[in-house]
N, CA, C and O atoms as a Tinker XYZ file with bonds, in Angstrom:
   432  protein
     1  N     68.837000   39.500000  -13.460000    73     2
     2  CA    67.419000   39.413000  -13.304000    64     1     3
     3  C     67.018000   39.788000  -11.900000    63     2     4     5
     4  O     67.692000   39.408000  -10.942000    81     3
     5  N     65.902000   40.548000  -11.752000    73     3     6
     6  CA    65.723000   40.212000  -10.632000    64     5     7
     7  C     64.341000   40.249000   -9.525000    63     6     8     9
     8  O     63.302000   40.772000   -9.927000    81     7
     9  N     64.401000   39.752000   -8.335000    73     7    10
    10  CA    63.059000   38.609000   -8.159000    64     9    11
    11  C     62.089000   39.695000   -7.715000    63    10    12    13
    12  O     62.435000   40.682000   -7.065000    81    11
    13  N     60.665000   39.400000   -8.177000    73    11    14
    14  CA    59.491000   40.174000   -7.902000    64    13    15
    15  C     59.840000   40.047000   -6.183000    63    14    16    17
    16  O     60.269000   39.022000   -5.653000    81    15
    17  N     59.556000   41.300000   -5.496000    73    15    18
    18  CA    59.222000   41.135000   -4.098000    64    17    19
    19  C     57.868000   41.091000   -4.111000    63    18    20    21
    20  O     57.087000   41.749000   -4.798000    81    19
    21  N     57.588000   40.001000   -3.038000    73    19    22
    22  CA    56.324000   39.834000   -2.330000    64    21    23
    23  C     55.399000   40.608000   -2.049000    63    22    24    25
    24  O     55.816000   41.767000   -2.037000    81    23
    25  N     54.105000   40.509000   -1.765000    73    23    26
    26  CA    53.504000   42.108000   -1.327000    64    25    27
    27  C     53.268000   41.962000   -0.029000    63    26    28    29
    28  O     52.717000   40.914000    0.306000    81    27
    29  N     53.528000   42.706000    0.756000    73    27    30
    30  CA    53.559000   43.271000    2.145000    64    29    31
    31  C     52.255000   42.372000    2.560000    63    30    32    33
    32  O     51.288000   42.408000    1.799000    81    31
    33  N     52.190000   41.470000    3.887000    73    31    34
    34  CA    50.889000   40.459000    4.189000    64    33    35
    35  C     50.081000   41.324000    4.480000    63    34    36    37
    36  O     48.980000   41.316000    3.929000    81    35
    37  N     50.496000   42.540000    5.654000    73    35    38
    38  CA    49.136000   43.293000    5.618000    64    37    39
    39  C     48.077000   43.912000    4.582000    63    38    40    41
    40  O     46.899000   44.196000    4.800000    81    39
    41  N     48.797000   44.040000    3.422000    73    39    42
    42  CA    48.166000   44.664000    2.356000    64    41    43
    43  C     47.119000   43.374000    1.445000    63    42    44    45
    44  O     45.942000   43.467000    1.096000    81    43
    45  N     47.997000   42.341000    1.284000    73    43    46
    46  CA    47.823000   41.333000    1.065000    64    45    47
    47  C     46.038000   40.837000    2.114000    63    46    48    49
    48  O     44.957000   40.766000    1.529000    81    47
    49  N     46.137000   40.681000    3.031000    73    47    50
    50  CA    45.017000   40.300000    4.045000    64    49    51
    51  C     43.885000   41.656000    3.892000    63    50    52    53
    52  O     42.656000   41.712000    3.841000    81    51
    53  N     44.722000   42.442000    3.859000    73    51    54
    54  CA    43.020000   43.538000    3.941000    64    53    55
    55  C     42.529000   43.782000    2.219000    63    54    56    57
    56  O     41.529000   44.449000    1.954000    81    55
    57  N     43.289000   43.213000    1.264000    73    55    58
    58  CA    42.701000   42.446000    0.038000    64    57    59
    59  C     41.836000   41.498000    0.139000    63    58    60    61
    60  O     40.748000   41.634000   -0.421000    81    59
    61  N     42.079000   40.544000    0.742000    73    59    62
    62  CA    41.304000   39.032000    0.948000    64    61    63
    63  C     40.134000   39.583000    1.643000    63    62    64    65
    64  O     39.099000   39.568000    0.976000    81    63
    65  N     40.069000   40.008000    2.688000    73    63    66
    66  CA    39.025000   41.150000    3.802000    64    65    67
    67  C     38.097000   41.340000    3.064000    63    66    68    69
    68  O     36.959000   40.873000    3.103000    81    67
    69  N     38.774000   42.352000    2.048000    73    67    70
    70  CA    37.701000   43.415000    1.028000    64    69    71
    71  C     37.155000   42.610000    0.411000    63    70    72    73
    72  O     35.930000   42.692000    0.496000    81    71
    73  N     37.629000   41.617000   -0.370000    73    71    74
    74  CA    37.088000   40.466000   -1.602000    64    73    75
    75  C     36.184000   39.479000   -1.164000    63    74    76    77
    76  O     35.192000   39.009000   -1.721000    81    75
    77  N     36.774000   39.214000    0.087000    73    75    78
    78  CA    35.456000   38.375000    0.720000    64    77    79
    79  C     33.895000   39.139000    1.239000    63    78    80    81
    80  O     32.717000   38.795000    1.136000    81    79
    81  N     34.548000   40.249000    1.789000    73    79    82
    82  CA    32.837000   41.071000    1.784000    64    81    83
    83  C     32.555000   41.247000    0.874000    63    82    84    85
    84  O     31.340000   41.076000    0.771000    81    83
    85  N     32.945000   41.494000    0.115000    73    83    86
    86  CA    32.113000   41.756000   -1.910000    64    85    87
    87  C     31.465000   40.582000   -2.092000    63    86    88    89
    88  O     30.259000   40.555000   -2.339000    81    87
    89  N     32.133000   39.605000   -1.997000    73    87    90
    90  CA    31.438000   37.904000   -2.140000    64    89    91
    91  C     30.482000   37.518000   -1.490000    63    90    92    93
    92  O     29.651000   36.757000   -1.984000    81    91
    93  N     30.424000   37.858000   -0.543000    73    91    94
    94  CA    29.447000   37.000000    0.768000    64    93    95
    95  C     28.574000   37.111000    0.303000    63    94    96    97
    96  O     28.335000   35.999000   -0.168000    81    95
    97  N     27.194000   38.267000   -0.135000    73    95    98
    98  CA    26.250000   38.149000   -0.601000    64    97    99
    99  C     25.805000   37.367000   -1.817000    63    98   100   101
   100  O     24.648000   37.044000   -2.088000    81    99
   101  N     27.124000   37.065000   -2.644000    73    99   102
   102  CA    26.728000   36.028000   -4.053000    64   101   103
   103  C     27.190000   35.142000   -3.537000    63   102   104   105
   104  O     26.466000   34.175000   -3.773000    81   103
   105  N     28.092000   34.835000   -2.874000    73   103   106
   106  CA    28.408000   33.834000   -2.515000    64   105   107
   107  C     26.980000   32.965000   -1.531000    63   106   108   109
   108  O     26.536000   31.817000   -1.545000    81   107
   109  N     26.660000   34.128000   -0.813000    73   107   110
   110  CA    25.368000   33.229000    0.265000    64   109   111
   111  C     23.671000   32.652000   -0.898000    63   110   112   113
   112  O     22.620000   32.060000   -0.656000    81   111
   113  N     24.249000   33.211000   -1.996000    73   111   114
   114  CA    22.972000   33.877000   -3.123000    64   113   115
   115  C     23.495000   32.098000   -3.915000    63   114   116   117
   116  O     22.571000   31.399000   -4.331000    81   115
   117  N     24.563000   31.705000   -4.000000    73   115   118
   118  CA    24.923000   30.626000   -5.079000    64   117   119
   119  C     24.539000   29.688000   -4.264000    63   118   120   121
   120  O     23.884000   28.825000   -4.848000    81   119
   121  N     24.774000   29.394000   -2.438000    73   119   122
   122  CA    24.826000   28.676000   -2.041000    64   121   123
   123  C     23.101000   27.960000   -1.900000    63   122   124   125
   124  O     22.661000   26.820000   -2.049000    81   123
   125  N     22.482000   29.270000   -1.547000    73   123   126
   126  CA    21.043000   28.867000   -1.853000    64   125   127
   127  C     20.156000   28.486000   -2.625000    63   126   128   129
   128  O     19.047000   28.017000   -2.371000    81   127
   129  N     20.895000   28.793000   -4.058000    73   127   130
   130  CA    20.554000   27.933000   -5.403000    64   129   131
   131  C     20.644000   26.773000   -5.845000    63   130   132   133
   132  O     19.884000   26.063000   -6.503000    81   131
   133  N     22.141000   26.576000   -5.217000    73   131   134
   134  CA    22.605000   25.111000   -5.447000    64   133   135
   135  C     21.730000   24.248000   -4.313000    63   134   136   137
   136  O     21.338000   23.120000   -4.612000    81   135
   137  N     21.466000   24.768000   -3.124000    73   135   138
   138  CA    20.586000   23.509000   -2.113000    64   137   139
   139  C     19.421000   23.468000   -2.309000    63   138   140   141
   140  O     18.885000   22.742000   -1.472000    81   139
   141  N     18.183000   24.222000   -3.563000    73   139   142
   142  CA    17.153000   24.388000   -3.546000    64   141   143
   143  C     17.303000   23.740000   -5.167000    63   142   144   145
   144  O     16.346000   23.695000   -5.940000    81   143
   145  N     18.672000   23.260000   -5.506000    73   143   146
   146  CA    18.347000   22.752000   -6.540000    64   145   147
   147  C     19.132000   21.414000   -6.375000    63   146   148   149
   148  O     19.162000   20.735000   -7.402000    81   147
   149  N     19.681000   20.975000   -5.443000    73   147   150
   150  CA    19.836000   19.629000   -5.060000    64   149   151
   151  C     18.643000   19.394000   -4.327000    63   150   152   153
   152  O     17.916000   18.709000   -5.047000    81   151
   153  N     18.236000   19.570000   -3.525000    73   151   154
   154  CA    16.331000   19.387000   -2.637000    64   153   155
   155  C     15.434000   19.149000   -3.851000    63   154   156   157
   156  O     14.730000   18.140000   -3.821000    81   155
   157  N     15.367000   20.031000   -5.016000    73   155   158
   158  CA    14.646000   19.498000   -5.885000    64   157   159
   159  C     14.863000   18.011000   -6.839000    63   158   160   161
   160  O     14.041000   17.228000   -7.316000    81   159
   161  N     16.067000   18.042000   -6.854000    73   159   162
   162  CA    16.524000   16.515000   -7.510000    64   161   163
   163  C     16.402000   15.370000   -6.479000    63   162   164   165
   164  O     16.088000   14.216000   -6.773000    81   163
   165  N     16.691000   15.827000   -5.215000    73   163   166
   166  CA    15.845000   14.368000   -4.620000    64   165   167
   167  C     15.170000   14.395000   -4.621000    63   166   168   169
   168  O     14.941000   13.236000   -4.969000    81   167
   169  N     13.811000   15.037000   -4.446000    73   167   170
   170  CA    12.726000   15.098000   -4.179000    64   169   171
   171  C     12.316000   14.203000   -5.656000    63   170   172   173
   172  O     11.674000   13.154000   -5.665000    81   171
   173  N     12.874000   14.925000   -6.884000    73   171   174
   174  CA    12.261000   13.969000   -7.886000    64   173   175
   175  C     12.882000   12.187000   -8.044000    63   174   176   177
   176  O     12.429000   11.138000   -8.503000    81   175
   177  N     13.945000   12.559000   -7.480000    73   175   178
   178  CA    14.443000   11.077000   -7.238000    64   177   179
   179  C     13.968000   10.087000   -6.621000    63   178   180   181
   180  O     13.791000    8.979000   -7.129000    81   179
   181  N     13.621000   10.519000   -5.017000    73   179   182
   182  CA    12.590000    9.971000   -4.153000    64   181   183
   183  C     11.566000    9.416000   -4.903000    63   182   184   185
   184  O     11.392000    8.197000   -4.895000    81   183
   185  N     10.616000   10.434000   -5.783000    73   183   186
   186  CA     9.470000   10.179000   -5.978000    64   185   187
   187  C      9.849000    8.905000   -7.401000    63   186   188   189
   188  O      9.219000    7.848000   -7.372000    81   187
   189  N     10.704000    9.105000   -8.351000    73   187   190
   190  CA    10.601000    7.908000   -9.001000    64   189   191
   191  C     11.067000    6.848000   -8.318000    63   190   192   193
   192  O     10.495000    5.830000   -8.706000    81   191
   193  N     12.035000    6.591000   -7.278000    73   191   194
   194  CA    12.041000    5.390000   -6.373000    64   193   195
   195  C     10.781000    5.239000   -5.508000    63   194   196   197
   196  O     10.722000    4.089000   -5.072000    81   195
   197  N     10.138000    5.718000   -5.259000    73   195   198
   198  CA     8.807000    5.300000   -4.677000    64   197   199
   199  C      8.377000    4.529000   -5.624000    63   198   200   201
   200  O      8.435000    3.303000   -5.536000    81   199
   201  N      7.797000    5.279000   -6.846000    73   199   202
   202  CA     7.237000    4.713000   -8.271000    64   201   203
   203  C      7.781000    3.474000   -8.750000    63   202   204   205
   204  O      6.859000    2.796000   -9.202000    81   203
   205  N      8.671000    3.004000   -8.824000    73   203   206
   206  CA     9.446000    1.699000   -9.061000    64   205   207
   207  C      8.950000    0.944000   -8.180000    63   206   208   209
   208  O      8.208000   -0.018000   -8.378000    81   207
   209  N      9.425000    1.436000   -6.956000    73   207   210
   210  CA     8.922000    0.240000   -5.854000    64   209   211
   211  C      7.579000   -0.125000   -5.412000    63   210   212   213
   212  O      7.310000   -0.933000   -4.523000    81   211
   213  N      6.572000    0.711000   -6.291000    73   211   214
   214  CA     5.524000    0.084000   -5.899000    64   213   215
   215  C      4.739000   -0.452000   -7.266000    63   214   216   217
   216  O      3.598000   -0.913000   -7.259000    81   215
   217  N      5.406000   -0.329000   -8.194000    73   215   218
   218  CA     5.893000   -1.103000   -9.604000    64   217   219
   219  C      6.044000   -2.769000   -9.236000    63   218   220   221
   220  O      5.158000   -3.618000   -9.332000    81   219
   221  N      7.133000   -2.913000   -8.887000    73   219   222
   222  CA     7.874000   -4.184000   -8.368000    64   221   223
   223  C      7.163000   -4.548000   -7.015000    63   222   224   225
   224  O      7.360000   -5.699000   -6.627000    81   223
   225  N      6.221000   -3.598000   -6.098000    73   223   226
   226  CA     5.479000   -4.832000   -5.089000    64   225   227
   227  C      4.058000   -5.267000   -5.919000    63   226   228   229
   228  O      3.231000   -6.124000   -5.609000    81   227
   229  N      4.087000   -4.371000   -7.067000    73   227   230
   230  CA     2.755000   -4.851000   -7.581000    64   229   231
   231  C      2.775000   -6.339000   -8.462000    63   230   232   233
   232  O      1.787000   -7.008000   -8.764000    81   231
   233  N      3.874000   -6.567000   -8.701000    73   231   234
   234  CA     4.451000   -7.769000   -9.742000    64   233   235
   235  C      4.352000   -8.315000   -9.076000    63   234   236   237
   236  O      3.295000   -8.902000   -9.308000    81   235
   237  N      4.950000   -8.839000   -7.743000    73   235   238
   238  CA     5.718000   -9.242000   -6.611000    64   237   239
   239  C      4.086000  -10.139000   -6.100000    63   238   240   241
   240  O      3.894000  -11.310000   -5.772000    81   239
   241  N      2.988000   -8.764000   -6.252000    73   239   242
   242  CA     1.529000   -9.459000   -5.490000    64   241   243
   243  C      0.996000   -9.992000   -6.466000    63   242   244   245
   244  O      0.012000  -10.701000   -6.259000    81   243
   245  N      1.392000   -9.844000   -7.553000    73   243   246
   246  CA     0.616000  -10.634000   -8.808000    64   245   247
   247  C      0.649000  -11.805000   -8.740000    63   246   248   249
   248  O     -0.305000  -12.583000   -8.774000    81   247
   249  N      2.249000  -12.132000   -8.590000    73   247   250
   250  CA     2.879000  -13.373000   -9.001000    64   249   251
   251  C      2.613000  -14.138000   -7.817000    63   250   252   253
   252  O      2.746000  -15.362000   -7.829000    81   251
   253  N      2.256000  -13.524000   -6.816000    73   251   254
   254  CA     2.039000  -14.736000   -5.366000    64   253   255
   255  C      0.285000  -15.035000   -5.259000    63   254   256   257
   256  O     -0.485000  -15.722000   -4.588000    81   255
   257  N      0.260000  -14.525000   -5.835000    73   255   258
   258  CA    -1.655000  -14.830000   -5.790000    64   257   259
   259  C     -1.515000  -15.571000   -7.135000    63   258   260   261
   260  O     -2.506000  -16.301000   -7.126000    81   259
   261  N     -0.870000  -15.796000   -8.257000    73   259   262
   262  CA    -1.333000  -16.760000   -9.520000    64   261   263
   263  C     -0.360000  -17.912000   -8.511000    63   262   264   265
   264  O     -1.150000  -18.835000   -8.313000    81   263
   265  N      0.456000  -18.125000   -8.078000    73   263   266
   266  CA     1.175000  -18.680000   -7.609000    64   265   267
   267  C     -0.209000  -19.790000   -6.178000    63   266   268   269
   268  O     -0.540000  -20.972000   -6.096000    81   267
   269  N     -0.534000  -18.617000   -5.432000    73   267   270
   270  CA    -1.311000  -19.711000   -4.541000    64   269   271
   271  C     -2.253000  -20.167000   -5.429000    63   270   272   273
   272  O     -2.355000  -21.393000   -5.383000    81   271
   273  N     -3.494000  -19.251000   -6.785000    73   271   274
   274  CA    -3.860000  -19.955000   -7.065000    64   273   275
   275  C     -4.031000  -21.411000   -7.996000    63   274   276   277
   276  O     -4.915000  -22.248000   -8.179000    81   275
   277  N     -2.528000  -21.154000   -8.491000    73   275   278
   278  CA    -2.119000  -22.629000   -9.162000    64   277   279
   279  C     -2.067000  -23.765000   -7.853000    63   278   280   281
   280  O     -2.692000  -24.825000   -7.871000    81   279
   281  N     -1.260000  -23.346000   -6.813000    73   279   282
   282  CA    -1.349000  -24.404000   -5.648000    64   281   283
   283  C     -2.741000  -24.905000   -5.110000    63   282   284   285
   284  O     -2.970000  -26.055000   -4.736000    81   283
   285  N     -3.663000  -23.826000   -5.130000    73   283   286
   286  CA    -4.947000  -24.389000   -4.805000    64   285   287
   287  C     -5.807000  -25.316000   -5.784000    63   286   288   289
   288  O     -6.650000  -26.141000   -5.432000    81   287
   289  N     -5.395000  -24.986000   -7.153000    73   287   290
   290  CA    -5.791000  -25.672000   -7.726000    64   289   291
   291  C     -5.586000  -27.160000   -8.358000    63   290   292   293
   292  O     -6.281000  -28.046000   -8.856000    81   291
   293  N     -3.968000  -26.864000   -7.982000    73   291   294
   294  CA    -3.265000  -28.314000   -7.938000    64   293   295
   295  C     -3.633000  -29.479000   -6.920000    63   294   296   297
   296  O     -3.673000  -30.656000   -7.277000    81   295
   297  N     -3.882000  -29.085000   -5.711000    73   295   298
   298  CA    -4.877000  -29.451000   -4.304000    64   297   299
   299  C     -6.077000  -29.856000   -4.805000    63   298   300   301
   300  O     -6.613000  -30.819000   -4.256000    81   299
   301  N     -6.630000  -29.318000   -5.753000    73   299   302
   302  CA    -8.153000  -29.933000   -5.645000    64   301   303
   303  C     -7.884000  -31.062000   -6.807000    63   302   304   305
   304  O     -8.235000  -32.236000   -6.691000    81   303
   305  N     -7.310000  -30.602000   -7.767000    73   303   306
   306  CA    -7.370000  -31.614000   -8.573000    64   305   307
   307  C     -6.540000  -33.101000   -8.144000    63   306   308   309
   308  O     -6.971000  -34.203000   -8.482000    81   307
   309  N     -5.459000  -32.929000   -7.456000    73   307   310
   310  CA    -4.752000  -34.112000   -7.107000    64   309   311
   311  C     -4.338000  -33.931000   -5.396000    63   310   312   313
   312  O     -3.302000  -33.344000   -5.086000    81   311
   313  N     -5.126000  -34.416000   -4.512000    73   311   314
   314  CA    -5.217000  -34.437000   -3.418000    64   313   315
   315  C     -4.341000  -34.993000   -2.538000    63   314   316   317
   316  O     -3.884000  -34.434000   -1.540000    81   315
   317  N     -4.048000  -36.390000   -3.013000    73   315   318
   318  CA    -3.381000  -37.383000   -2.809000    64   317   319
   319  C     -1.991000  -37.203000   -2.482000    63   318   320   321
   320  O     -1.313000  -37.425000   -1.479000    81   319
   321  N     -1.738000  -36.663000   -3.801000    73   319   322
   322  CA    -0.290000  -36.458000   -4.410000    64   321   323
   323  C      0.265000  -35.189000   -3.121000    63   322   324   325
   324  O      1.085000  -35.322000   -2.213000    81   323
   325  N     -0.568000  -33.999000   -3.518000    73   323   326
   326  CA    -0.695000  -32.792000   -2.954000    64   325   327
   327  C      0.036000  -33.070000   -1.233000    63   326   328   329
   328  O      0.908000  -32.466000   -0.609000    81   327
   329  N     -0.886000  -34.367000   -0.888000    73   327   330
   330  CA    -0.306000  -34.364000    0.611000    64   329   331
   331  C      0.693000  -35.242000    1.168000    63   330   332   333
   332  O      1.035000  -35.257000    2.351000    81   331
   333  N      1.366000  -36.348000   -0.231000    73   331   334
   334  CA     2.406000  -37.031000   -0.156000    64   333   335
   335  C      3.841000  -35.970000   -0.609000    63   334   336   337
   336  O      4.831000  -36.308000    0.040000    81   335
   337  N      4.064000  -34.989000   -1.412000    73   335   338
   338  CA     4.561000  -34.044000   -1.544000    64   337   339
   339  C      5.039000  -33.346000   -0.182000    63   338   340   341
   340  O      6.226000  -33.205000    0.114000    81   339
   341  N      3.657000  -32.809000    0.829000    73   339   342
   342  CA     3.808000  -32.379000    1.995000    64   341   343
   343  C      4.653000  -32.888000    2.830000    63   342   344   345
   344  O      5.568000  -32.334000    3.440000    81   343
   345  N      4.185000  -34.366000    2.835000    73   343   346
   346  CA     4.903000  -34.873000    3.901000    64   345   347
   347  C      6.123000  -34.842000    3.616000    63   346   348   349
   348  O      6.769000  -34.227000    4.465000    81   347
   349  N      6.922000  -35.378000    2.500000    73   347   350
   350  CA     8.098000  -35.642000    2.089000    64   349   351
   351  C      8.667000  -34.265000    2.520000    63   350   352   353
   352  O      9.509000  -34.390000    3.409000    81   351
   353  N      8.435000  -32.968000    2.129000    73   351   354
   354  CA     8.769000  -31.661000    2.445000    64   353   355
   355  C      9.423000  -31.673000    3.603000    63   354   356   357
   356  O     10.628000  -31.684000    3.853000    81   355
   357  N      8.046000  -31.668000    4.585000    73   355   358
   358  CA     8.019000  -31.914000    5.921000    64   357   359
   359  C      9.031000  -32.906000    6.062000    63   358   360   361
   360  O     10.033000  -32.382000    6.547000    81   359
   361  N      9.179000  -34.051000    5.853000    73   359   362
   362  CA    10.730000  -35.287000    6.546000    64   361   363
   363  C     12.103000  -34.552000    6.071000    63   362   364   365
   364  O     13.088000  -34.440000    6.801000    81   363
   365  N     12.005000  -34.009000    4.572000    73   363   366
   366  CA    13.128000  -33.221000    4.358000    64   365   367
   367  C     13.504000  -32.045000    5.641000    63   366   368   369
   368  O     14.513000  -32.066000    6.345000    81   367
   369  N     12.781000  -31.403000    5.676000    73   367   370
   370  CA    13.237000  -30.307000    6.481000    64   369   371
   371  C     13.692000  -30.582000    7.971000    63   370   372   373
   372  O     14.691000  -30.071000    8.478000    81   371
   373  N     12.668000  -31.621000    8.724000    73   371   374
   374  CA    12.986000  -32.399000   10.073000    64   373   375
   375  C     14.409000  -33.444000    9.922000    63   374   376   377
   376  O     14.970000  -33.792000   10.961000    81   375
   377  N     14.712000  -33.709000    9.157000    73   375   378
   378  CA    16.343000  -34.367000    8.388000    64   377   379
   379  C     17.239000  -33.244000    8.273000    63   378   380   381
   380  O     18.343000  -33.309000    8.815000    81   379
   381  N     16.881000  -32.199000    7.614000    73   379   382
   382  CA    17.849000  -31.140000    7.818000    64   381   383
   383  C     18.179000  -30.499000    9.033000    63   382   384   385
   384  O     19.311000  -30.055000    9.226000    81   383
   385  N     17.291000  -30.421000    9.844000    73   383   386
   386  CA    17.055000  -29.749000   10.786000    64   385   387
   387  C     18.151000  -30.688000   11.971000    63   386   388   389
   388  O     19.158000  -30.321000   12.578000    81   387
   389  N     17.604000  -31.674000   11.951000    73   387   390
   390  CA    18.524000  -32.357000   12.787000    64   389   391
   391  C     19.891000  -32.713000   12.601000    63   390   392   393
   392  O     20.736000  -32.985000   13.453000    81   391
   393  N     19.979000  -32.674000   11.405000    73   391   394
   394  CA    21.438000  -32.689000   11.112000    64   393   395
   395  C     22.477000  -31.634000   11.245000    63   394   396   397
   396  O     23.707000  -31.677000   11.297000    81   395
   397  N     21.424000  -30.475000   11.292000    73   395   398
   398  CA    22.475000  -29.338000   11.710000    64   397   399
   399  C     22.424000  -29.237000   12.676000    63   398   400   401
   400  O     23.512000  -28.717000   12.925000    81   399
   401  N     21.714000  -29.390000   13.956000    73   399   402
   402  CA    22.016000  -29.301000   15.106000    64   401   403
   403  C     22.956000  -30.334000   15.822000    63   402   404   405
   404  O     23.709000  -30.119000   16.772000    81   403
   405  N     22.737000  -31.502000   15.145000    73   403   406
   406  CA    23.879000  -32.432000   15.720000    64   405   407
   407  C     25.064000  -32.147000   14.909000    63   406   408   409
   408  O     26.121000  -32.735000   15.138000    81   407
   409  N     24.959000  -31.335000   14.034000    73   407   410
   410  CA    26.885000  -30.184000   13.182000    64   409   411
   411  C     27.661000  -30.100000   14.241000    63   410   412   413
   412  O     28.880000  -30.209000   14.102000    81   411
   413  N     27.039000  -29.873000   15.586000    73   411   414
   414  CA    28.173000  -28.712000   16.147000    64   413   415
   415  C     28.827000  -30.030000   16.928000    63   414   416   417
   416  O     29.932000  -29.698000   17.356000    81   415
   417  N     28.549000  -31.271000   17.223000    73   415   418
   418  CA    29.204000  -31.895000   18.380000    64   417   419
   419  C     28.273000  -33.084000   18.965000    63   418   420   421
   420  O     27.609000  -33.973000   18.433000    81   419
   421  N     28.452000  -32.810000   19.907000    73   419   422
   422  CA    27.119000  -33.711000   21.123000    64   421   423
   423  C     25.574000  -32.795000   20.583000    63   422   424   425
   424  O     25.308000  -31.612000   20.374000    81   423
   425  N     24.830000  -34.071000   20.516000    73   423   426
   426  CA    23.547000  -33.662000   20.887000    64   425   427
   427  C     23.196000  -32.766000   21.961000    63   426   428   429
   428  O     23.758000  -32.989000   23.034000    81   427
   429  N     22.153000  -31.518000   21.889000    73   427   430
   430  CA    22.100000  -30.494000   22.914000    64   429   431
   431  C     20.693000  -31.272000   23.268000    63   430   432
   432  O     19.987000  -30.880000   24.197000    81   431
């Protein structure tokens, strides 16, 4: 049997030479298709993530305005309660508060 010889590198390289100038122009022609058609998919991507997110801040403002106005209305109707609630809040959090700062050791 016996073994194919190689082809000579110079011949070999001024192949690659030639094939790549034939290319360059489709090649520069594909490259500009493909980035004017990834630019277009974010662009539509962008725009439905915009759309979502102002989807979800619109829920977001719904729910905090039925939200204060149940609290305001809970306030008028039971006043009392409304500001024994507060306070307790308030001792909870001044209890927490101090307890984590005295976490680390000595009082600062």
């Amino acid at each position: 049997m016996r073994t194919p010889t190689p082809p000579e590198p110079h011949l070999s390289a001024a192949n690659a030479d030639g094939a790549l100038m034939n290319a360059g122009p489709a090649l520069a022609e594909s490259v500009r298709t493909l980035g004017s058609q990834t630019r277009s998919a974010v662009q539509e991507f962008a725009g439905e993530a915009a759309h979502i997110a102002r989807g979800g801040a619109d829920a977001a403002r719904q729910r905090a305005v039925s939200l204060r106005d149940a609290g305001s209305e809970y306030i008028r109707e039971r006043p009392l309660q409304a500001v024994m609630i507060a306070a307790g809040a308030g001792a909870l959090l001044m209890l927490l508060a101090s307890l984590l700062r005295h976490r680390g050791g000595a009082p600062r």
